[in-house]
C-alpha positions as CSV (number, residue, x, y, z in Angstrom):
1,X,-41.7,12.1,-40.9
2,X,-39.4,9.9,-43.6
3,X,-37.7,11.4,-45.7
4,X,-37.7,9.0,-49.3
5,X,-34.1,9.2,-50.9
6,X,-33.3,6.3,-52.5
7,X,-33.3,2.6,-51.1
8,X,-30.5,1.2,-49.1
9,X,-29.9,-3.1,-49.2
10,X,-28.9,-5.0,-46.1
11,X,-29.3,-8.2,-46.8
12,X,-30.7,-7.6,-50.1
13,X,-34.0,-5.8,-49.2
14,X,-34.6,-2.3,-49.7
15,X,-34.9,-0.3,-47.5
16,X,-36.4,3.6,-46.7
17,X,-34.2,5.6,-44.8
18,X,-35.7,7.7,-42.1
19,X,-34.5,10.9,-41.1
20,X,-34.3,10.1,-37.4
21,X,-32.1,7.3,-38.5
22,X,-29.3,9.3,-40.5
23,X,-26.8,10.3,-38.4
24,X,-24.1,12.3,-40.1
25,X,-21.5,11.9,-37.0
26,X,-20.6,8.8,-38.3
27,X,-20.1,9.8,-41.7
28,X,-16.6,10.1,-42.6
29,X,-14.6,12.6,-44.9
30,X,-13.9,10.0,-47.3
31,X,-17.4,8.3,-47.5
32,X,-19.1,12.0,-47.6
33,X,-17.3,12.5,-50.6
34,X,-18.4,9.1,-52.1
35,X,-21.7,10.1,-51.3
36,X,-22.8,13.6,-52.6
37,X,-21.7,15.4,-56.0
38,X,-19.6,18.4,-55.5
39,X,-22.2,20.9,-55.5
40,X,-24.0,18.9,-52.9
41,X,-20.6,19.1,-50.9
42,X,-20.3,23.0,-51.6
43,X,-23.7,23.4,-50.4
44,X,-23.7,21.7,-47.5
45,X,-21.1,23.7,-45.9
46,X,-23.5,26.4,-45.8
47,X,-25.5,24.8,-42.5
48,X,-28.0,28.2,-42.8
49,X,-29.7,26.9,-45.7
50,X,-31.9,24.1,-44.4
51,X,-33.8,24.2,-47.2
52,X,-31.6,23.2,-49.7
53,X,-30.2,20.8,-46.9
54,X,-33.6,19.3,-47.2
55,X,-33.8,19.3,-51.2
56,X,-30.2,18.4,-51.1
57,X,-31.1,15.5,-48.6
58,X,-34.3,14.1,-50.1
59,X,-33.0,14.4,-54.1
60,X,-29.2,13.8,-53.8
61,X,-28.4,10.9,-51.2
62,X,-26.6,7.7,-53.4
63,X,-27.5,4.2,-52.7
64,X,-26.3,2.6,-49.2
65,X,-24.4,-0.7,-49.0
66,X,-25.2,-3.0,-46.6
67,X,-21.8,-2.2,-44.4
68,X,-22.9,1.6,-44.6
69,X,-26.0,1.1,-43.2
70,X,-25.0,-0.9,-40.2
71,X,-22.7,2.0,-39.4
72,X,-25.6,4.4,-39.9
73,X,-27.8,2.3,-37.4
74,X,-24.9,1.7,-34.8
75,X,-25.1,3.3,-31.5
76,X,-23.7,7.3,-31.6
77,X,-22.0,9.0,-28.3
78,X,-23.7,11.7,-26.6
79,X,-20.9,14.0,-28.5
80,X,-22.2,13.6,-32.1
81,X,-25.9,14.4,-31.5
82,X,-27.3,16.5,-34.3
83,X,-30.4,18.2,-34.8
84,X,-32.1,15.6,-37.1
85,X,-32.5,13.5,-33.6
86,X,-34.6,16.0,-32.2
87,X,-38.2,15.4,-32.7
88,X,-38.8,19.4,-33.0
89,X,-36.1,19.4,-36.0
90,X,-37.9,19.5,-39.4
91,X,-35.1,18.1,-41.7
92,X,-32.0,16.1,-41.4
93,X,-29.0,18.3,-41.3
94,X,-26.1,16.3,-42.3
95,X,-22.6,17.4,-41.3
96,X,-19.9,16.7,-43.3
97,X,-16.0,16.4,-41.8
98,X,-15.1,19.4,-42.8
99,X,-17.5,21.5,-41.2
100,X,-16.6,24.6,-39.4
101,X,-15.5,24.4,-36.0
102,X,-17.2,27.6,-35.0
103,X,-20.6,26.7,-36.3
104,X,-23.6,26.9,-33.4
105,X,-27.0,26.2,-34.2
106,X,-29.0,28.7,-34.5
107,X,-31.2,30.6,-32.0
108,X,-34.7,29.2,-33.3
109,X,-33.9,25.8,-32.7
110,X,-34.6,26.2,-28.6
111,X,-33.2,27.5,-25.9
112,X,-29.3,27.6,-26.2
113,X,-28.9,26.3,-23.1
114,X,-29.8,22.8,-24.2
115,X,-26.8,23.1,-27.2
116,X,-23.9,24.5,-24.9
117,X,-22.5,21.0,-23.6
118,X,-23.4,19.7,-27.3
119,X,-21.8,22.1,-29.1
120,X,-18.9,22.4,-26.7
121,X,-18.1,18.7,-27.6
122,X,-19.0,18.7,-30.9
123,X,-16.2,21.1,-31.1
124,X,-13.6,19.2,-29.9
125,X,-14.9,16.4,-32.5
126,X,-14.8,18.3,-35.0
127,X,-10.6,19.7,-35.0
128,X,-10.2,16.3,-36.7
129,X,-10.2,15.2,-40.4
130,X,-12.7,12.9,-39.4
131,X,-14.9,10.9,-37.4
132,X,-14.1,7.6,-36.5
133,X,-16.7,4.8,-35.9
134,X,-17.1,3.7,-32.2
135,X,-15.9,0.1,-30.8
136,X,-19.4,-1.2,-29.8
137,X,-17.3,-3.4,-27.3
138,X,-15.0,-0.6,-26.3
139,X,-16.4,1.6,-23.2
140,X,-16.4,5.1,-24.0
141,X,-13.8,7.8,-22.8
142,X,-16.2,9.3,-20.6
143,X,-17.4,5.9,-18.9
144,X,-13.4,6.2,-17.2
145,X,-13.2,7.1,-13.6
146,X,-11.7,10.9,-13.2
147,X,-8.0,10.8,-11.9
148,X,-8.4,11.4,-7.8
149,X,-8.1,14.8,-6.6
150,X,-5.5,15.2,-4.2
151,X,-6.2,18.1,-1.1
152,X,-2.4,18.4,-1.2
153,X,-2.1,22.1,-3.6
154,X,0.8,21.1,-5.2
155,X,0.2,17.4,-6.3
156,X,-0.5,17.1,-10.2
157,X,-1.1,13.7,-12.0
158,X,2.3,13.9,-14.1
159,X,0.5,10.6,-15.7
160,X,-0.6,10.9,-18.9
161,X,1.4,8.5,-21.3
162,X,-0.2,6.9,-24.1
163,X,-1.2,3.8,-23.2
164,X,0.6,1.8,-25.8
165,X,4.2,3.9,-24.9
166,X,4.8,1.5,-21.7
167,X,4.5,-1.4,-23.9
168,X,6.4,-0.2,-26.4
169,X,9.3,0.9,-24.3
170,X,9.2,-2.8,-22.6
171,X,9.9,-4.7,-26.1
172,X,12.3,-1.7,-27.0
173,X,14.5,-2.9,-24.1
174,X,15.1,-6.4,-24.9
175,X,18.0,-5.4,-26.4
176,X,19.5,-3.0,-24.2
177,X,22.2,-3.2,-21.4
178,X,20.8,-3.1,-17.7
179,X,22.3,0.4,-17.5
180,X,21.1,1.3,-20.4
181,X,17.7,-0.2,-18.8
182,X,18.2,1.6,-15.5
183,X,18.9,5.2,-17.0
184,X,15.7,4.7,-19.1
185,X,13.3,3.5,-16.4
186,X,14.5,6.3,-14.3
187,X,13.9,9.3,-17.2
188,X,10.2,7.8,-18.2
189,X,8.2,10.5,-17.7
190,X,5.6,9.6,-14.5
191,X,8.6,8.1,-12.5
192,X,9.5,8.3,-9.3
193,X,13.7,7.4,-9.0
194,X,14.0,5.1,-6.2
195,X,17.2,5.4,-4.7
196,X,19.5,3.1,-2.6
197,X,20.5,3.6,0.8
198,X,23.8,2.0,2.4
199,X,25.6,1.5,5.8
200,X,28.9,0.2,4.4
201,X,31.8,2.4,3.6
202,X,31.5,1.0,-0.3
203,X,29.0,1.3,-2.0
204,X,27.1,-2.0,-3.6
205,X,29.3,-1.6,-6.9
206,X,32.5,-1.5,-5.2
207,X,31.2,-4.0,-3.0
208,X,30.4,-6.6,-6.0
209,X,34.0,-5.7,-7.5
210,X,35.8,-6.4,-4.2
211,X,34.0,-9.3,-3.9
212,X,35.4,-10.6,-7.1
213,X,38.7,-9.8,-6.5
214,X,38.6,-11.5,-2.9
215,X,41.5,-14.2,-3.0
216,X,39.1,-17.6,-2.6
217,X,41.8,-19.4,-0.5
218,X,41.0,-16.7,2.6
219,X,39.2,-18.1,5.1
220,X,37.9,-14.5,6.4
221,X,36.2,-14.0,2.7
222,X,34.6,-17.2,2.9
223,X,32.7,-16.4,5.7
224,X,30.8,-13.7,3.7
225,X,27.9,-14.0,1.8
226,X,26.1,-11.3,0.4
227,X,22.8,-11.9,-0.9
228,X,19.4,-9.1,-2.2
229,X,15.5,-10.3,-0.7
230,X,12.7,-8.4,-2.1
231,X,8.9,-8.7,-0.4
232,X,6.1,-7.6,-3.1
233,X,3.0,-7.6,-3.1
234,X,1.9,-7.9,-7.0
235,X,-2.0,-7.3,-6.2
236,X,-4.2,-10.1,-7.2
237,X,-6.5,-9.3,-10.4
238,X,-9.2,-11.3,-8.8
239,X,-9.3,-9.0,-6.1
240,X,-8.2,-6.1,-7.6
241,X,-11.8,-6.8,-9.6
242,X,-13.4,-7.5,-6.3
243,X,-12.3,-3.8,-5.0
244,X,-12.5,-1.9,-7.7
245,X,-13.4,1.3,-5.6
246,X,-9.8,1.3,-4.4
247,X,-8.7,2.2,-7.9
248,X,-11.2,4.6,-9.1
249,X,-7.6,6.8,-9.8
250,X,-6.8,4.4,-12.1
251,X,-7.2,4.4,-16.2
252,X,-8.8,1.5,-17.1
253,X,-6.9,-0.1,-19.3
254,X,-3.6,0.2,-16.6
255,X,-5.6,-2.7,-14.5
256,X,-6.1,-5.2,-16.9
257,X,-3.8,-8.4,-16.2
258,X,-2.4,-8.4,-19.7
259,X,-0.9,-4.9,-19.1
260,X,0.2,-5.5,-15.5
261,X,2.3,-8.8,-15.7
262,X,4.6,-7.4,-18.1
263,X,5.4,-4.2,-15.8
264,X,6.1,-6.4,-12.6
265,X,8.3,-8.8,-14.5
266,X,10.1,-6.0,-15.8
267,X,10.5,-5.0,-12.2
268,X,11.3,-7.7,-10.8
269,X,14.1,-8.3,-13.7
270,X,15.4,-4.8,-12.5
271,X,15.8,-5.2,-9.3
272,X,17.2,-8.7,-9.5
273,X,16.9,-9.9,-6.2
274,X,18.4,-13.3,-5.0
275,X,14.9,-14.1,-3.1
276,X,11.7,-12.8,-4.0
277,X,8.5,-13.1,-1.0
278,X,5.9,-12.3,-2.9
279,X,2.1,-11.6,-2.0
280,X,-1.3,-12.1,-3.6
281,X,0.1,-14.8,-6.2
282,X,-2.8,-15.8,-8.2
283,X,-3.2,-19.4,-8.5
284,X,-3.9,-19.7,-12.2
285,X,-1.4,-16.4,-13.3
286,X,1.0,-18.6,-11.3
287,X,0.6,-21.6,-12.8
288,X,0.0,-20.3,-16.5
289,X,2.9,-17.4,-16.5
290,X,4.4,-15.9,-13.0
291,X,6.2,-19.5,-11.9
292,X,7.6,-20.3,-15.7
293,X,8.9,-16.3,-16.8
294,X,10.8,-16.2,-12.9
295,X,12.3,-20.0,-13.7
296,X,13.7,-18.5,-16.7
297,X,15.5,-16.0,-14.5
298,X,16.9,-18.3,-12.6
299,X,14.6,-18.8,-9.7
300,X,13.2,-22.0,-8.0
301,X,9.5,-21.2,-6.8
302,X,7.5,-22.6,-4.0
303,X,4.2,-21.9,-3.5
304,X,0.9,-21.9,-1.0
305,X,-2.1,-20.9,-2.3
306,X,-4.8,-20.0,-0.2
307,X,-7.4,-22.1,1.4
308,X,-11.2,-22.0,1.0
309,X,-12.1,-20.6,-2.1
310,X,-9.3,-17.6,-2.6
311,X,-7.6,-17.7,-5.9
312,X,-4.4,-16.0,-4.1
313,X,-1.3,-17.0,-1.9
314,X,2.2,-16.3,-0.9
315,X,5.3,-17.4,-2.7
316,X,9.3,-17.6,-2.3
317,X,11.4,-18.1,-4.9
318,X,15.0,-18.2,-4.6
319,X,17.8,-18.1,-7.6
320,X,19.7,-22.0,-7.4
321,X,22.9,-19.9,-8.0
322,X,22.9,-18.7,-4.6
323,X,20.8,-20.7,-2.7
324,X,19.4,-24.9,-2.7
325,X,16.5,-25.5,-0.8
326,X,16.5,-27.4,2.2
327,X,12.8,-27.3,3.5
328,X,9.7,-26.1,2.3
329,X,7.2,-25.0,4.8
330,X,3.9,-24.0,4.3
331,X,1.6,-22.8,7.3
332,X,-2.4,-22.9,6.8
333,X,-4.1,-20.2,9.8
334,X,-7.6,-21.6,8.6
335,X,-8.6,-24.2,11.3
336,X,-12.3,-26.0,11.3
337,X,-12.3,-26.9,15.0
338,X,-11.4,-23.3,16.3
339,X,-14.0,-20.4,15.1
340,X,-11.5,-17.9,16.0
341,X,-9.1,-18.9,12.9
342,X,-12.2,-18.8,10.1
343,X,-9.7,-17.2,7.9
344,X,-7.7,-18.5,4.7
345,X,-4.6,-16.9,5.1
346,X,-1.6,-18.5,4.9
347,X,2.5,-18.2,5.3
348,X,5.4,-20.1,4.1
349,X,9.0,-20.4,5.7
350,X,11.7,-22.2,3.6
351,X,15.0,-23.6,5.2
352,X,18.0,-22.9,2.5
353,X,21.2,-23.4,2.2
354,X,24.1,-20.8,0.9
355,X,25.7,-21.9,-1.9
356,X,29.0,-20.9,-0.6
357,X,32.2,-22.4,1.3
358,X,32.1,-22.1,5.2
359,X,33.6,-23.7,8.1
360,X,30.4,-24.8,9.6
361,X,26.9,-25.3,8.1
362,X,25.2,-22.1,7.6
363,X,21.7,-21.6,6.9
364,X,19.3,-19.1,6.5
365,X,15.3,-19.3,7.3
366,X,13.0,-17.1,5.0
367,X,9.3,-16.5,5.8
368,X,6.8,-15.0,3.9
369,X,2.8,-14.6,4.8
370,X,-0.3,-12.3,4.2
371,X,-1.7,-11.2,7.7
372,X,-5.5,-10.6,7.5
373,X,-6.8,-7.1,5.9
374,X,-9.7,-7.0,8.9
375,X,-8.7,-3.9,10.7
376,X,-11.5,-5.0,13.6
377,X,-10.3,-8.5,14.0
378,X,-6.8,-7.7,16.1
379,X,-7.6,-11.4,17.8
380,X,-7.4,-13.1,14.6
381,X,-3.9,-11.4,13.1
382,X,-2.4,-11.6,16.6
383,X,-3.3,-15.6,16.3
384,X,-2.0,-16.2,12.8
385,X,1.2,-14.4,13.6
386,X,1.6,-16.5,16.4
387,X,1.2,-19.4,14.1
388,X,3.9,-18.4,11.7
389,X,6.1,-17.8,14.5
390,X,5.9,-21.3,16.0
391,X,6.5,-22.8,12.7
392,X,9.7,-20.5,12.3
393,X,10.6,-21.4,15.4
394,X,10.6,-24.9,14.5
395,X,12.1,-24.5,11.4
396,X,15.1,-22.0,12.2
397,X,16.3,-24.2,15.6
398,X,19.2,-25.9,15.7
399,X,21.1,-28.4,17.3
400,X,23.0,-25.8,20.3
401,X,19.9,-24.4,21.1
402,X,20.4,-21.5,18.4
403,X,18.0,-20.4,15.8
404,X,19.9,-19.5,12.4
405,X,19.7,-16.2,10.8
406,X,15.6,-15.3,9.8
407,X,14.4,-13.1,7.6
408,X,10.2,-12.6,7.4
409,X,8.9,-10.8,4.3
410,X,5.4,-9.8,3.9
411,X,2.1,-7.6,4.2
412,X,1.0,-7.7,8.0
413,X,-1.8,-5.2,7.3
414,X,-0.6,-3.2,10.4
415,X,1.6,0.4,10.5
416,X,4.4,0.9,12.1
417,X,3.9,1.7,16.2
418,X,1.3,-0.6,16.3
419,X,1.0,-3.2,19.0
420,X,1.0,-6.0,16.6
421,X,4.5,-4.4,14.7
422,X,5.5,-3.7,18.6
423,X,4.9,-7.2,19.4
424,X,7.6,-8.3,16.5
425,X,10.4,-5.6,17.0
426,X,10.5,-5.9,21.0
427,X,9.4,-9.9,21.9
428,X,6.3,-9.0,24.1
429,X,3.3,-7.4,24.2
430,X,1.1,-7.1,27.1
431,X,-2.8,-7.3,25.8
432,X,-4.2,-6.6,28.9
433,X,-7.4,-4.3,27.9
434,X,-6.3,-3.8,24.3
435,X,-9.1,-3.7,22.1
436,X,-9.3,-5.9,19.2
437,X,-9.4,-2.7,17.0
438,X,-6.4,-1.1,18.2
439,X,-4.2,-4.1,17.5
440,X,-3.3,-3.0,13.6
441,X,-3.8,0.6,13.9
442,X,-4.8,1.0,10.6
443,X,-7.9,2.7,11.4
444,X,-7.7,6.1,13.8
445,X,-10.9,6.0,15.5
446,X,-11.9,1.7,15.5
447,X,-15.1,1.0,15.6
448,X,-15.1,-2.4,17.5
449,X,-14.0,-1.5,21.2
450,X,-14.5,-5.7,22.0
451,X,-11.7,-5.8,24.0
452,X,-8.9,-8.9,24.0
453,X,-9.9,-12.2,25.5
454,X,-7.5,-13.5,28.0
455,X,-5.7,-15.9,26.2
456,X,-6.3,-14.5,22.8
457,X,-6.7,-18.1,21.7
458,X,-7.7,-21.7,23.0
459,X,-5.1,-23.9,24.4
460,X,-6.0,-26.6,21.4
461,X,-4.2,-25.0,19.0
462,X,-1.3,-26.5,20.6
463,X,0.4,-23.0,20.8
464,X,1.6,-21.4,24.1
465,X,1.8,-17.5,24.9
466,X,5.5,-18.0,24.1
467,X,4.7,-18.3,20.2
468,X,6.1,-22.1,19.9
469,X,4.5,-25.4,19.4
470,X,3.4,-27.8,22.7
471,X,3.3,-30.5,21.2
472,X,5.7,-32.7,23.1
473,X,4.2,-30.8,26.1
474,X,0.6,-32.0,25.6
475,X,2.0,-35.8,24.7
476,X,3.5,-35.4,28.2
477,X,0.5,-34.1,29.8
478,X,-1.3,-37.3,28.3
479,X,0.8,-39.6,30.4
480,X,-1.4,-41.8,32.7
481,X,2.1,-40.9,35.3
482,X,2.2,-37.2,34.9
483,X,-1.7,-37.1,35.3
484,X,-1.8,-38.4,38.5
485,X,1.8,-36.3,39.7
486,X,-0.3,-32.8,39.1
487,X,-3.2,-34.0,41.1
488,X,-0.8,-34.0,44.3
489,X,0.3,-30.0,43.7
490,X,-0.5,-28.2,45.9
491,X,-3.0,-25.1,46.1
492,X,-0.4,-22.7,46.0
493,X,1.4,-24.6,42.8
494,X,-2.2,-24.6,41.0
495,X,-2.2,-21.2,41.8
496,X,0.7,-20.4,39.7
497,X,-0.7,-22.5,37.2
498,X,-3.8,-21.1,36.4
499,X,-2.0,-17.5,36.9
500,X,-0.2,-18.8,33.6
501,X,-2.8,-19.8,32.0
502,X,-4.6,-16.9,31.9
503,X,-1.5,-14.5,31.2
504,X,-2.0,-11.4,29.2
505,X,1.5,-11.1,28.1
506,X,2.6,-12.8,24.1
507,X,6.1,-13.5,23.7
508,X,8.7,-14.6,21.3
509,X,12.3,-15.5,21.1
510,X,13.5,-13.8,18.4
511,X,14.9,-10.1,18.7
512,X,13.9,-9.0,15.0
513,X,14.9,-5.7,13.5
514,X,12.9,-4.0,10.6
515,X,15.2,-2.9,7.2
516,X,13.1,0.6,6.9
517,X,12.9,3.0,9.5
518,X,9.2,4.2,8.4
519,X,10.0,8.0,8.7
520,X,12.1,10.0,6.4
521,X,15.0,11.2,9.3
522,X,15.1,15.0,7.6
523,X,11.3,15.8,7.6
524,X,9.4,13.0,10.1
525,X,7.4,12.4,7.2
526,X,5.8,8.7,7.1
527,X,7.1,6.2,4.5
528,X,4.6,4.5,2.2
529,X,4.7,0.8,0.7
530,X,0.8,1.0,-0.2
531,X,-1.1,3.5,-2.2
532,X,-4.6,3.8,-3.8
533,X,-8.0,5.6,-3.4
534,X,-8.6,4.8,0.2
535,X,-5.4,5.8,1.7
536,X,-1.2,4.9,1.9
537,X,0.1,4.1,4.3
538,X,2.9,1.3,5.0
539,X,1.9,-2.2,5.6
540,X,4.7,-4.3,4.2
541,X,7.7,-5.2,6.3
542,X,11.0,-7.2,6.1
543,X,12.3,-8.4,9.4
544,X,15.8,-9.9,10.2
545,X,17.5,-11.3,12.7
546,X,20.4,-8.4,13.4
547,X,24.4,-9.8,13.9
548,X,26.1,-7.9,16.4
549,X,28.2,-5.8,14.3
550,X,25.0,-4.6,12.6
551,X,25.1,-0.9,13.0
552,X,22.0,-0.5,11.4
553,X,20.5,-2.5,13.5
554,X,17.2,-1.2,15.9
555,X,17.9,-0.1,19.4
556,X,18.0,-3.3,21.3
557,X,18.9,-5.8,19.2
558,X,22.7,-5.8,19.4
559,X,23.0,-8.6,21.1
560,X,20.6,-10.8,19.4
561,X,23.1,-13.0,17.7
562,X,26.9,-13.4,18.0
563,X,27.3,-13.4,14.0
564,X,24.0,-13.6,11.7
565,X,22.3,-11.2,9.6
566,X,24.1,-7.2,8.8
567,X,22.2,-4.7,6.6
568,X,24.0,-3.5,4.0
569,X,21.4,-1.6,2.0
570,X,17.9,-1.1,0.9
571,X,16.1,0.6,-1.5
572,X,14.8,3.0,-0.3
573,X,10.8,4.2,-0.1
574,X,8.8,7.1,-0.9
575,X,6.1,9.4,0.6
576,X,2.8,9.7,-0.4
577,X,3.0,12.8,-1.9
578,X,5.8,11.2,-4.1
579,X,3.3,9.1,-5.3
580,X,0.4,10.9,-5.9
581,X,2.6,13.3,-8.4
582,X,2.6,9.4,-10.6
583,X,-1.1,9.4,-9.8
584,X,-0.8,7.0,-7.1
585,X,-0.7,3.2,-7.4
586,X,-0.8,1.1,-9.9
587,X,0.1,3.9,-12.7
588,X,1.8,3.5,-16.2
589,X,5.0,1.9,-14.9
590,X,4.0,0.5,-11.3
591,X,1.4,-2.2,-11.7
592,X,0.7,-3.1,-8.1
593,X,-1.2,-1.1,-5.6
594,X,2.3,-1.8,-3.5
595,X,6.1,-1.1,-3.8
596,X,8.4,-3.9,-3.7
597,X,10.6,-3.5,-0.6
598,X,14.5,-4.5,-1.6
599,X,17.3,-5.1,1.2
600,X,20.6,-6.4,0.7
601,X,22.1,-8.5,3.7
602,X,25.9,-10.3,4.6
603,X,25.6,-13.5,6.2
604,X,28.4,-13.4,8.8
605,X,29.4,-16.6,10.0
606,X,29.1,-17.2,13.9
């Protein structure tokens, strides 16, 4: 049934209005009042009277301009329904703004059970002055995934800023002081205060004043140098895209790139570390924004991107006030001639030089890398570390023999106790019978039980159970001379041969300490670095190369170096329940599905 009442123009042609097609949600306090006389007002807040609705309706309604009937003929959420839409309605009932919230519509119309979820939003739509036309390319509220429910009791999402308020408090603190900065980051509401931990007598202020007051003609002082590394992983948006189901947590518009950048530059300007390893670097964000805004800070950038068709990769960047750059290293764990390595991770190690005076040439080797995410390929992340070990190895020698002070920054997909983290903190790992499943530990119960082939990898990758490049040993081997001097061993020499080349044991010849302990001393419970819908758990690391008065050094490491790298402090982490009361990761102030890991080191002269 139509219902005639006057002709609307789009376009210039008239047009009849149909009663199916009026839809009064849309209809605002301002336009109803353009629309109908005051009488027709007065009546139609009396919604028992359909008859005079339908009078009102077919005699009263003013003529339509073309804008007005586009709005009328847009698309109307589920909330505004009204009964005109119903093909057992017989009228249009038109609902003004001002309509009572306690209206229900009456028992005749059908059973009430088909009104209740209506009415119960048409409620809520109605305690405002009016309705307000929907974005066509807007998603609706209710399209949003549901914050995740935690089984922890006591976990609420404390998360419910406006979603302009972040932004607004970024531009509002252009102009403020940093500790002006700090104290507002810290009282934002959805915040988890990140606090530092020390092993110095001073703490890091004192620290920075004595430093300044140092006398520059002692020769003790300028063996010091005290310098901040930060590893982050800032979460790709193509991936982030890709797996989408880890963030079902997550409001919307928190993910978008345009949202996210801001936040992590803000962070990292916080935190102001000397060098930055960052992690799932987006080739294009990179090139368009991340690599110009940390230049402006100060930093000198270097960069490997991915190989195959990834948009991602790994970068260090390094303020020039501190540091100059003396090699640039990057590592590709893709090869084409070995189907083990099929994978386009990569890592980078830099070479760089303090900017301070010393009595003999001090440097310092920084590596950064992205270990594969595959918790059933233990063969492959075994391999690529080895990789980036040989090319650190290389790097980080030096003339006596020595390897200067190292520190290696990044996401090795792998929690603490596992054999892979093992392998790094003690310098062996015997594989014998490992499955390729257990080597990350980041699944409980691994399905893949394929246990480790013995060697792990072939002998043309030109890398040797010792973690170090044989290259110089294979152009050896290739001697016409040598050649013929092994074929005169005899059977008991082959014998140890072979037994070597088929050894289950990885080695390497760094003794590496790790800057977080991964368990909160007072409670045993588990530090996190990573945090979204699947799980948290910690996955990041920074490893360093301990001096020998390093008292925060790991058990076994004492006598690593004579000199090298002490710990002086780190920011420290936070548990998972921590997290979830900010509704996980990324939320309104953290924009990675990570936390940025923050140690501050002295570089003691040998």
């Amino acid at each position: 049934m139509q219902l005639r009442s006057g002709c609307g123009s789009v376009g210039g042609a008239p047009q009849e209005i149909s009663h199916t097609s009026l839809r009064p949600g849309l209809l605002s306090k301002a336009s109803a009042g353009a629309f109908y006389p005051r009488n027709v007002k007065h009546c139609l807040r009396h919604s028992m009277l359909p008859r005079h609705v339908q009078r009102l309706g077919r005699d009263c309604i003013a003529h339509w301009n073309g804008s007005q009937m586009l709005a009328l003929n847009s698309p109307v959420p589920n909330c505004t329904r009204w009964a005109g839409q119903y093909l057992w309605a017989s009228f249009p009932l038109l609902v003004p703004a001002d309509f009572s919230v306690n209206w229900r519509i009456p028992p005749f119309f059908g059973p009430r059970r088909q009104f209740q979820n209506c009415n119960r939003q048409l409620d809520n739509f109605m305690q405002s002055s009016c309705f307000h036309l929907p974005n066509p390319g807007m998603k609706s509220e209710g399209a949003e995934p549901l914050t995740k429910k935690r089984r922890l009791g006591d976990q609420h999402d404390t998360s419910t800023l406006e979603e302009g308020t972040n932004l607004s408090n970024q531009e509002e603190t252009s102009d403020l002081s940093v500790a002006q900065i700090e104290e507002k980051h810290s009282s934002k509401k959805g915040t988890v205060k990140r606090h530092w931990e020390y092993f110095c007598q001073h703490s890091r202020t004192m620290k920075i004043i004595e430093n300044k007051q140092t006398d520059p003609s002692n020769t003790e002082s300028e063996a010091k140098f005290d310098f901040t590394v930060m590893s982050y992983n800032i979460l790709s948006q193509n991936l982030l895209e890709d797996n989408s189901h880890l963030y079902k947590h997550c409001r919307q518009c928190l993910l978008i790139w345009a949202y996210r950048f801001p936040n992590i530059l803000e962070e990292i300007k916080q935190l102001d570390a000397d060098v930055l390893c960052l992690q799932e670097v987006q080739e294009d964000h990179y090139r368009t924004e991340i690599k110009s805004s940390l230049e402006s800070l100060g930093y000198q950038c270097e960069y490997k991107m991915r190989t195959g068709r990834k948009p991602d990769g790994c970068a260090i960047c390094f303020k020039t006030s501190k540091f100059s750059l003396i090699s640039s290293n990057p590592v590709e764990f893709f090869r084409r001639d070995i189907p083990l390595l099929d994978r386009d991770n990569v890592g980078l190690v830099l070479l760089l030089q303090p900017r301070f005076h010393c009595k003999t040439n001090a440097a310092i080797c920084i590596a950064n890398t992205h270990l594969l995410y595959n918790p059933r390929r233990g063969d492959i992340k075994l391999t690529q570390l080895a990789m980036l070990l040989a090319e650190i190895a290389s790097v980080a020698s030096q003339k006596d023999g020595t390897f200067c002070p190292i520190i290696i920054g990044g996401d090795f997909n792998s929690v603490p106790s596992s054999p892979l983290y093992r392998f790094i903190k003690e310098g062996k790992l015997n594989y014998e019978g490992l499955s390729i499943g257990k080597v990350s530990g980041q699944e409980q119960f691994p399905r893949g039980q394929r246990i480790l082939s013995i060697p792990i990898w072939p002998k043309k990758l030109g890398i040797s159970q010792n973690c170090v490049y044989e290259t110089k040993r294979q152009q050896k081997e290739e001697n016409a001379g040598e050649k013929l001097e092994t074929t005169k061993l005899d059977k008991s020499q082959e014998i140890v041969k072979a037994s070597e080349k088929l050894s289950s044991k990885l080695q390497h010849c760094f003794k590496l300490s790790s800057v977080y302990s991964h368990y909160f001393p007072e409670t045993g419970i588990p530090e996190v670095t990573t945090c979204h819908s699947r799980s948290a758990v910690t996955v990041d690391y920074i490893f360093y190369s301990t001096g020998s008065d390093d008292t925060a050094a790991q058990p076994g490491a004492e006598n690593s170096f004579h000199g090298g790298l002490k710990l002086l402090g780190r920011l420290a982490l936070l548990t998972e329940k921590d997290l979830w009361t900010v509704n996980g990761l990324p939320n309104e102030n953290n924009s990675s599905d990570h936390l940025p890991l923050l140690a501050e080191f002295r570089l003691v002269e040998r």
